[in-house]
N, C-alpha and C positions, 0 to 999 in steps of 0.2 A: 799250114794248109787247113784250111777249113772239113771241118769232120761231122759226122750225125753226130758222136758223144759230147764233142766242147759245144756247140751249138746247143744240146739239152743240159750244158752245165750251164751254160751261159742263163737257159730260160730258168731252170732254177733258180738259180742266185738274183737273177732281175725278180722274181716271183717273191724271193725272202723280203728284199728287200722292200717291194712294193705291201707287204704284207705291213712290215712293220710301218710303212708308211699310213698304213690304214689306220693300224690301233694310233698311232700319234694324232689323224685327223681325230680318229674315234676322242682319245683323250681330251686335245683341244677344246672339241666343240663342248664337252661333258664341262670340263673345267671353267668357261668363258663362251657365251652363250651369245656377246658380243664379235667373237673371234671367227664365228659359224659363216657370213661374209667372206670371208678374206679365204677361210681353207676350201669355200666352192671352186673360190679364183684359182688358187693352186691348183685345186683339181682340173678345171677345165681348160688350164693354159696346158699341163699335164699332158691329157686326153687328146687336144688341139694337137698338138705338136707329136706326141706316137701317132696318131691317125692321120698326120698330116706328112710323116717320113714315109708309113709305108706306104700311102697313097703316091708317095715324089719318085720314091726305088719302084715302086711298081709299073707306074707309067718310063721310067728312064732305062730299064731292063725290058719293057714288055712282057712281062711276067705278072700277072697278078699276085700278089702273095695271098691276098684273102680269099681267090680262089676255091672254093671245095671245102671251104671252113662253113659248117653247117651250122646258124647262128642258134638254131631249135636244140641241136644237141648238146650245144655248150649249157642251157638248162640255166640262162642269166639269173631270170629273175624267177 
């Protein structure tokens, strides 16, 4: 059964994980400067594909997920 706490374990752990995905982009591009191409691609197939699920569950639930998520207070950039 689905729970508030394994759900914020769940974001956690995808969160580590994404982290350490970062510093490896980060490292790549530093290392191979040739490589900076290809780790966009990663990223943006990435980004494509999470934006692209919760936009699919949200429409097929009617449920928006992104709902209420205030892009100003996430504080991106």
């Amino acid at each position: 059964m689905a729970t508030i706490e394994l759900l914020h374990q769940k974001i956690q752990n995808a969160s580590r994980e994404l982290q350490e995905a970062i510093d490896m982009s980060v490292e790549i591009r530093r290392q191979s400067p040739q490589a900076k191409g290809e780790v966009v691609t990663i990223w943006e197939e990435f980004l494509s594909q999470f934006f692209g699920y919760i936009k699919k569950k949200s429409k097929d639930s009617k449920d928006n997920l992104l709902a209420g998520i205030s892009w100003t207070r996430l504080k991106l950039f």
